[in-house]
TORBAGU-181365 format. One record per residue (C-alpha): x, y, z. Coordinates in steps of 0.1 Angstrom, whole numbers, padded with zeros to 4 digits, always signed. Example, Ala and Ser with C-alpha at 12.3 -4.5 7.8 and 13.67 -1.06 7.14 Angstrom:
<pts>
+0123-0045+0078;+0137-0011+0071;
</pts>
This chain:
<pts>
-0138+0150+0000;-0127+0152-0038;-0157+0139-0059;-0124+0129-0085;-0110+0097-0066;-0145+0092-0049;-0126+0082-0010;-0139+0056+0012;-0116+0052+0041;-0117+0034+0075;-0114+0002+0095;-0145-0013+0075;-0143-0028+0040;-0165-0023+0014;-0189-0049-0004;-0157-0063-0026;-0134-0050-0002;-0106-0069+0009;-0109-0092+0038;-0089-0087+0067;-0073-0121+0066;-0064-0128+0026;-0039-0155+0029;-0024-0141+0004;+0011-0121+0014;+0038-0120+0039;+0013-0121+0069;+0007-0156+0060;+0036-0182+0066;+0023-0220+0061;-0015-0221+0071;-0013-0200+0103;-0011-0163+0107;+0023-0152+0122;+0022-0113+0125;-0010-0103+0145;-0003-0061+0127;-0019-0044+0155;-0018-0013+0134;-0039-0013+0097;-0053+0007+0079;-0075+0008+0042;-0081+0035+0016;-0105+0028-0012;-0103+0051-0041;-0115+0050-0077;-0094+0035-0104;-0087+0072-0119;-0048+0088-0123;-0058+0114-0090;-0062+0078-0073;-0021+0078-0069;-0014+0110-0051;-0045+0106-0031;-0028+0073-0017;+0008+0086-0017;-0004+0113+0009;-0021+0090+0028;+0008+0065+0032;+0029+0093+0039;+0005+0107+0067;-0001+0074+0080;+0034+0059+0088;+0035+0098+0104;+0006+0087+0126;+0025+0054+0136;+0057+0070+0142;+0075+0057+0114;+0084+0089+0100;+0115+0076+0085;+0096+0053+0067;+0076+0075+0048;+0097+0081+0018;+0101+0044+0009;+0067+0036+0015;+0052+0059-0003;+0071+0057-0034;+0062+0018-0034;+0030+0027-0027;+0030+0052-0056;+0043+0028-0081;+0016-0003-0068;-0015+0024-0069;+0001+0032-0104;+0003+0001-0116;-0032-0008-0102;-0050+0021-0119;-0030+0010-0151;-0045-0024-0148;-0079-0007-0143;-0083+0014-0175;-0083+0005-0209;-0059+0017-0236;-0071+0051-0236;-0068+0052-0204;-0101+0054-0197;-0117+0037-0163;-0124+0001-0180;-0159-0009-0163;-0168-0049-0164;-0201-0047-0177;-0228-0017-0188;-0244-0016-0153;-0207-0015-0132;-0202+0010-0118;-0164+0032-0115;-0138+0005-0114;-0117+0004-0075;-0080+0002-0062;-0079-0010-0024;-0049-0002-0002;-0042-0015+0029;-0010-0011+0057;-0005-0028+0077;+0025-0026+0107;+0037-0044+0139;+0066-0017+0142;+0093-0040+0131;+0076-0042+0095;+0051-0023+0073;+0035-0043+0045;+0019-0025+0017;-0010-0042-0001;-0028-0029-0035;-0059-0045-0045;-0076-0042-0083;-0098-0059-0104;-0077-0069-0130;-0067-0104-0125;-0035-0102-0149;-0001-0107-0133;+0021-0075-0125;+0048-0073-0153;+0084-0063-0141;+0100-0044-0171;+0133-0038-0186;+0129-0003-0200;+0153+0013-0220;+0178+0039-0205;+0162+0068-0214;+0124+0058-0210;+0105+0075-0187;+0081+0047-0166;+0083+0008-0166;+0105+0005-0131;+0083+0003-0109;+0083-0031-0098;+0121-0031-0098;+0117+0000-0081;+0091-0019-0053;+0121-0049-0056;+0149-0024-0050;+0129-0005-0016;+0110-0041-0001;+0127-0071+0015;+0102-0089-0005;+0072-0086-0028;+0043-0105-0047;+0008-0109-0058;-0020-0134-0055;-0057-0141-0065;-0075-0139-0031;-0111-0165-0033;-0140-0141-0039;-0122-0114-0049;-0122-0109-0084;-0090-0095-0087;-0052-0098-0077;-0036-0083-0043;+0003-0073-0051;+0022-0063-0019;+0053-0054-0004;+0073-0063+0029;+0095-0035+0042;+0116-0038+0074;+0110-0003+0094;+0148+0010+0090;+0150+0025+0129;+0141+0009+0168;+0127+0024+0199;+0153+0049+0211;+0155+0070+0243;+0164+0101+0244;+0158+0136+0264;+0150+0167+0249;+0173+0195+0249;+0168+0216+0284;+0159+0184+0300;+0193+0168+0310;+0197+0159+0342;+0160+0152+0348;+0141+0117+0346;+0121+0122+0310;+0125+0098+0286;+0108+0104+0253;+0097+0070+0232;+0107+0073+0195;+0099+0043+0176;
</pts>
C-alpha cells in the first residue's frame, strides 16, 4: 500500500465515512429508495494530487470486475475529474492538504460505485461544503471542464450536503452503454455453450 494517498478500501466505512443510504443522489427518488445497487463499492484516500490516479485505476479495475468493461473509459474519466475536483476543494491555495483545525488530521476524498447493471452511479465525497462550480474556460486553457466534461459523459449529475457529514457528496448517473448478450466462442459452434456477457 502507497503511504502517499494513505488507502482504506472495503465494504466498511470509516468514522466520517459515507453512509450507505445518503439520500442524497440518483438512488433516492421521493422518500423511498428505488435501485436496491447490488454491486458497491468505497475507496477512501487522502485529499493529495496521487489521490486521482489511485481512484481512476480503481474505477477502471472495478467496472472490470462487474463486467462492465465498456464502461470503464467513461467512468473513469468522470471519476477522474470528481476525485480532481474533490482534492481541489480539499487543499488550500498552495495546494497544500488544508486541515480544519491544528489537531486534524490529513484531510479525505470518499468514492463510492455503485451498479445494478443497467446503471453505475459515481459518488465523490469531501469536506469542503462549497458547491462544485461548472466553468467556461477559455479555448486554449488547459483545466476548468470537468464538470461539463461529467455533464457531457452522465445522464445526469449533482451534489448535496448529507446530515452528519460535514461535507458535500457530488455524483453522477451513467446508463451502462451494452446488455446481456449470448454468444459462443469460436471452436464452439454447434455445441450448447452459451457465454453471459453483461
Amino acid at each position: 500500500m502507497s503511504r502517499k494517498a494513505d488507502v482504506v478500501h472495503g465494504t466498511s466505512h470509516a468514522f466520517w465515512g459515507p453512509e450507505p443510504r445518503s439520500d442524497v443522489g440518483p438512488s433516492m427518488r421521493g422518500s423511498q429508495l428505488t435501485t436496491p445497487w447490488p454491486m458497491t463499492d468505497t475507496l477512501t484516500l487522502g485529499a493529495l494530487p496521487t489521490a486521482v490516479g489511485s481512484a481512476r485505476v480503481h474505477a477502471c479495475v472495478l467496472v472490470s470486475e462487474w463486467a462492465m468493461a465498456d464502461m470503464a473509459e467513461n467512468v473513469t474519466l468522470i471519476v477522474s475529474e470528481l476525485v480532481t475536483n474533490a482534492v481541489l476543494a480539499s487543499t488550500d491555495v498552495d495546494g497544500r492538504p488544508e486541515y480544519a483545525n491544528a489537531s486534524a488530521g490529513l484531510p479525505i476524498v470518499h468514492l463510492r460505485l455503485s451498479s445494478d447493471h443497467e446503471w453505475i452511479v459515481i459518488e465523490v465525497w469531501d469536506l469542503s461544503p462549497h458547491a462544485p462550480e461548472a466553468k467556461q474556460p477559455e479555448p486554449d486553457a488547459e483545466n476548468g471542464r470537468g464538470l461539463v466534461l461529467v455533464e457531457a459523459l452522465s445522464q445526469q449529475w449533482g451534489w448535496g450536503r448529507v446530515p452528519g457529514w460535514p461535507g458535500k457528496v457530488v455524483w453522477a448517473e451513467l446508463r451502462v452503454q451494452s446488455r446481456a448478450v449470448f454468444s459462443k466462442p469460436p471452436g464452439l459452434a454447434g455445441r450448447d455453450l452459451a457465454v453471459w456477457r453483461w
